[in-house]
N, C-alpha and C positions, 0 to 999 in steps of 0.2 A: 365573604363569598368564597364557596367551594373551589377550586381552580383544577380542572380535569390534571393529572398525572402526565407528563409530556416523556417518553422514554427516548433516554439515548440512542440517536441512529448515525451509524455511522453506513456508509455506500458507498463500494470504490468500483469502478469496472476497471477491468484492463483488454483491451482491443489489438489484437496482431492483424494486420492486414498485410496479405503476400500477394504478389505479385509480378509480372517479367512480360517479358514480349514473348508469344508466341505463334506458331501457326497453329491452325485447328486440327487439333489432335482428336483419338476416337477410342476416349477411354474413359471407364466408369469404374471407379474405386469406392463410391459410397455405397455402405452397406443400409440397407431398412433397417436390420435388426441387430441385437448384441446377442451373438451364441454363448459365451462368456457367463459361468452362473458362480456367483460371491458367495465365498465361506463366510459364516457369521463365523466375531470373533471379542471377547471379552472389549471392551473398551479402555485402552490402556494410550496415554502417552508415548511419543518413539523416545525406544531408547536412544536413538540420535538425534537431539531435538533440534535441527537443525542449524547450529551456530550459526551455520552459511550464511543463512539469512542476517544476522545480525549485521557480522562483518558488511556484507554487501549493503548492509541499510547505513552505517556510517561511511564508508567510502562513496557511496551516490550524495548523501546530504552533505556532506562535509564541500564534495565537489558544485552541488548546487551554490552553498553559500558565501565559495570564491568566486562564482562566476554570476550570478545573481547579483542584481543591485537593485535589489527590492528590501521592501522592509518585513516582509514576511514571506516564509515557505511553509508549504505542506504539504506532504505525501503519502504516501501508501506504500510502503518500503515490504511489507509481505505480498501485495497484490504485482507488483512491479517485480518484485523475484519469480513471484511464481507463472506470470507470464514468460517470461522468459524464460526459465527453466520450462516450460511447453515448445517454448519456440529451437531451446539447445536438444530438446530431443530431435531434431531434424538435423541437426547441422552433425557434420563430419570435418577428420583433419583438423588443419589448425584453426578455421573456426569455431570448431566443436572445442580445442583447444582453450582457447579464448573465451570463450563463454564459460567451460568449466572452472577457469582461474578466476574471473571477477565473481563469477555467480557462488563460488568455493564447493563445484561441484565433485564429487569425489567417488566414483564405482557406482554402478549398476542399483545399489540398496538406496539412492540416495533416491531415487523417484517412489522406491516402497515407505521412504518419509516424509517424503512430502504429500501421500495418499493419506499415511497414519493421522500426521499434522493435521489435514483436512477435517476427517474426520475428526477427529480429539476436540477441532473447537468447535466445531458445528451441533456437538452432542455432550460436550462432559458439564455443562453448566445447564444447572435447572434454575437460575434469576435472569441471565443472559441469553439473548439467543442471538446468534452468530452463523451466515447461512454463505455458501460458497459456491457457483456457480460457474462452469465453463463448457462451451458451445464450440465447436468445428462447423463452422460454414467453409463446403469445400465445393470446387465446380467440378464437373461428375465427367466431365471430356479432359481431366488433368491426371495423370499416371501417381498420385497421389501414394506411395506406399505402406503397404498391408501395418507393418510394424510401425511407423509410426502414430497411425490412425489410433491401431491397437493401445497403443502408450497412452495416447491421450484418453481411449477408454477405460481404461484400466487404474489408469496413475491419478488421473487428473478428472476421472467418472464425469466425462465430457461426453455432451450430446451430440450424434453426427448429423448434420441436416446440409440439403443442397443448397449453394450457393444461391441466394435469389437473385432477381432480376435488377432490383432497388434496394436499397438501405432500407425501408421503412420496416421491415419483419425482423432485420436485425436488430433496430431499435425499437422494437414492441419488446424483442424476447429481452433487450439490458432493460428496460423501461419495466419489465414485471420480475427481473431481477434484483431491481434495485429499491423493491416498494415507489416507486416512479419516481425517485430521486433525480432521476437522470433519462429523459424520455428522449433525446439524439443525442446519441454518442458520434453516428455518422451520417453524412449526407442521402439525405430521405430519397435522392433522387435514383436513376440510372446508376448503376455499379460500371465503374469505370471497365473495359473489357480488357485491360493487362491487368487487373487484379484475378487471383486464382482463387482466393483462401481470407475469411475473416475467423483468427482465433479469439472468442472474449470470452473475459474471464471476470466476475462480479461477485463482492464479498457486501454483503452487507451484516451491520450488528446493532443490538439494539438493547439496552438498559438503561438502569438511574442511578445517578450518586447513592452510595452507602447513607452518606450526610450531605441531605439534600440541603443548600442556602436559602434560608429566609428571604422572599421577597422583600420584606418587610425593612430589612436590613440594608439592601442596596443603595447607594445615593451614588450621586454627581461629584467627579472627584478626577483630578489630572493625570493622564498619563506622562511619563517623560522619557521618552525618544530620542531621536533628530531634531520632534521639531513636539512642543507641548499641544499635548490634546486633551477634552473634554471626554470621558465615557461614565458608562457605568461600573461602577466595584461592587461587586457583590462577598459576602463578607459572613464567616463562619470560624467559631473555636469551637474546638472537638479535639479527640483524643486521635492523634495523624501519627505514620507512620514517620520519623522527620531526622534529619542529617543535618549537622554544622561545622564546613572545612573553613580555612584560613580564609576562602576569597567569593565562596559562595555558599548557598544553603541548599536542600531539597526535601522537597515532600512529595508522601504517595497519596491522592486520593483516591479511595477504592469506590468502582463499581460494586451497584447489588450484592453482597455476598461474596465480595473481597474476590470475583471470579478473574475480572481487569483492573487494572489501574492505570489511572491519571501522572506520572511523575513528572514534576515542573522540577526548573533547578534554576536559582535564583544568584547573579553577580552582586557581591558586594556593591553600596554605592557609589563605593570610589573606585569601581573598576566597571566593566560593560560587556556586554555580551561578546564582541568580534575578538580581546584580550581572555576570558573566560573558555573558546573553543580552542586557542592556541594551547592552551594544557589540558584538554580534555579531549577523550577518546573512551574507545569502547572499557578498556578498562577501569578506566576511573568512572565511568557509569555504573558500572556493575559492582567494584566497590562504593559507589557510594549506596547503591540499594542495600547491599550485605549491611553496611554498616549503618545503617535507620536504625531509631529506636522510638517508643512508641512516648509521644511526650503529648503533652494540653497544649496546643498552636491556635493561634491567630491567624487567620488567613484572609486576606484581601485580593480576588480574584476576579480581574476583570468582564465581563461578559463578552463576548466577541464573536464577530463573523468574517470570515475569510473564503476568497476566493482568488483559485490559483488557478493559473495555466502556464504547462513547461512543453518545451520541445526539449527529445531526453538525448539527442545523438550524440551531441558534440562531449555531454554530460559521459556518459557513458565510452565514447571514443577517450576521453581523458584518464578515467578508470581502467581502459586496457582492452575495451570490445570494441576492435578494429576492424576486421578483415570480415565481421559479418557486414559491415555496411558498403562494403567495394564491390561495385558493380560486376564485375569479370572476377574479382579473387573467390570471390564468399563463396562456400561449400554449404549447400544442404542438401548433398545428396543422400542422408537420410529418413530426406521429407517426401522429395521427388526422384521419379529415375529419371535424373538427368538424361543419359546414352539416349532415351525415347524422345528427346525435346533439342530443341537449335538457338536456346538462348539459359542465360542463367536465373539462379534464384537470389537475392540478396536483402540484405533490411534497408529498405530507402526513407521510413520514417520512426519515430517513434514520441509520441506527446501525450501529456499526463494533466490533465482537469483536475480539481479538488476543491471542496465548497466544507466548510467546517461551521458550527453557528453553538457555542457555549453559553449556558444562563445557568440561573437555580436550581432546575431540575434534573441538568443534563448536558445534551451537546446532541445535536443534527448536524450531521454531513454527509456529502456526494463526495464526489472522483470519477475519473474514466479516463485512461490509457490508452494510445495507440499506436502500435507497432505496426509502420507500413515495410512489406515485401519485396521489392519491384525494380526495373526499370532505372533503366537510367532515374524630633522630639525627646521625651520622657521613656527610656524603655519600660515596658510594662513587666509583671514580674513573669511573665510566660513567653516564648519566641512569638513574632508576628510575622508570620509570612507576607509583606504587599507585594504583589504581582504591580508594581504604578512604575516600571520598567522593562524594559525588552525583557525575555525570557526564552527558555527552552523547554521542550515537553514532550511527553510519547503517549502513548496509548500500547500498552502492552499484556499480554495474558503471563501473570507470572510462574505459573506451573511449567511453562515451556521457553518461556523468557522469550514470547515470539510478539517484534513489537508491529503491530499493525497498523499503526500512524506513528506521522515521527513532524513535529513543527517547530516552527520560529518567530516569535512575536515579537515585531519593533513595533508596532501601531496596529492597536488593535480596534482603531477608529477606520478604518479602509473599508 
């Protein structure tokens, strides 16, 4: 029997919700329309491809998986920077400070990269399609500033709309953002009235293995973890991009047209994942990609579905972005004119959804982010990759080396 083609989707939203106490003020900052008309311009890659991103994607995961005590993580480490670099265009001072050091924010051109960035993945692949999405729900009685509205039009080609009444319009617009991956990101009901501002921001992508795995091929077979489980392996040799250090191994599986890739990185047996991240960092990832070489592998790759939820403050307070979450310190008088208000602005939440689902054909996932504002045997003669132990993995476009999930599999039976 035929078996319809299932493509890869990946869907992350990222949600800022801002917020404070104030009195009713009598100001209207939302504009109807964007006076603003766009150069076309050849489609090219930024010459700054953002490292930023990377760095800050291992310092937030790394911090997760101290303070975590789960057996699996998963994130969106590009959706999660790039909210927040939306939300460090507001902030001034040393909180502006502070968000440019963790975020590795560096001059004025660094928002003209991350619009390129945008662009670049949303349009340079004709097998993948990768679509990017951000929203300014702003309340139209808040002294809301010209310039940063602007930024977010401009930089982050975000839509500006009022503030609604309920949650449920904000989650119609993630909800058709997301191919309906993700239909409440936020409570459908009453908008709380100290919130001001819902910034969200939704990537969604969508392809198939290069080398897709035979159903056929899949059986029943142990994982070993913490603690031993039953899953499915699904199981493919082919010609892989593939690396072998002293203590571990890795492979790239590529997406459609080699546009993304899959990189898993696999512990020795005699060693385990949580000894494996103590000598590994960004460069030795990035060494071990340079140095693949294209060999006949075995691969045994679990199927799996994951489903995560993080609250990111404490995460984030740990990595060095303090003073935006303190009530009376935090500065974003970049966002707001403060002088016109009698309370302040600050980040009082921030939490991070993610739903992942791997087989043969592919991989389906969700995400959605929120940034609250406010208030108070025999070896065979060829390598075999088995994934039948914890592991690590990204999802990354390698032309810009921008990785757009980033995970951790101890049990991939959850």
């Amino acid at each position: 029997m035929n078996v319809p083609k299932k493509y890869l989707t990946i869907t992350v939203a990222i949600l800022l919700i801002i917020a404070f106490e104030f009195s009713a003020l009598g100001f209207s900052p939302i504009r109807d329309t964007i006076t603003g008309e766009e150069e076309e311009e050849e489609l090219t890659p930024p010459e700054d491809t953002l490292e930023c991103q990377k760095d800050f994607s291992f310092d937030l995961f790394f911090q997760l998986i101290e303070s975590q005590d789960e057996d699996n993580i998963f994130i969106s480490p590009y959706s999660i920077h790039t909210a927040l670099h939306l939300a460090a265009t507001g902030a001034d001072g040393e909180t502006r400070d502070e968000m440019d050091e963790v975020l590795r924010l560096q001059g004025e051109e660094v928002k003209e990269d991350a619009s390129q960035l945008m662009e670049w993945l949303e349009d340079f692949s004709e097998k993948n399609d990768v679509s990017v999405a951000n929203s300014m729900f702003l309340d139209e009685d808040i002294p809301f500033r010209e310039s940063f509205v602007d930024d977010g039009e401009k930089y982050f080609d975000a839509k500006v709309d009022e503030l609604p009444e309920t949650g449920e319009p904000i989650n119609e617009w993630v909800e058709e953002n997301t191919e309906g991956k993700i239909e409440e990101l936020i409570d459908p009901g009453p908008i709380d009235p100290l919130t001001i501002a819902y910034l969200v921001n939704a990537i969604h992508f969508e392809g198939a293995w290069e080398k897709e795995f035979d159903e056929e091929e899949t059986e029943i077979d142990t994982f070993h973890g913490e603690e031993e489980v039953e899953i499915e392996m699904m199981k493919n040799r082919a010609n892989y991009s593939y690396f072998e250090g002293e203590d571990h191994r890795a492979i790239s599986l590529n997406y459609d047209n080699g546009d993304y890739s899959f990189n898993a990185f696999l512990p020795n047996r005699d060693s385990s994942l949580e000894e494996f991240y103590q000598d590994f960092d960004r460069n030795t990832y990035e060494e071990n990609i340079d140095d693949m070489e294209k060999e006949d592998v075995m691969v045994r790759l679990p199927k799996f579905t994951l489903e995560e939820d993080y609250d990111l403050v404490e995460s984030l307070e740990s990595i060095g972005i303090e003073r935006a979450f303190e009530k009376y310190e935090a500065n974003f008088s970049d966002m707001v004119e403060l002088k016109d208000m009698d309370r302040n602005v600050y980040i009082s939440e921030v939490s991070h959804s993610s739903f992942i689902e791997v087989d043969e054909e592919g991989t389906e996932a969700a995400g959605a982010t929120g940034v609250g504002i406010g208030v108070d045997s025999a070896e065979p003669p060829y390598p075999v990759m088995d994934f039948d132990r914890p592991f690590f993995f990204t999802i990354e476009e390698p032309e810009t080396e921008t990785m757009l999930f980033k995970g951790h599999v101890g049990d991939p039976s959850e």
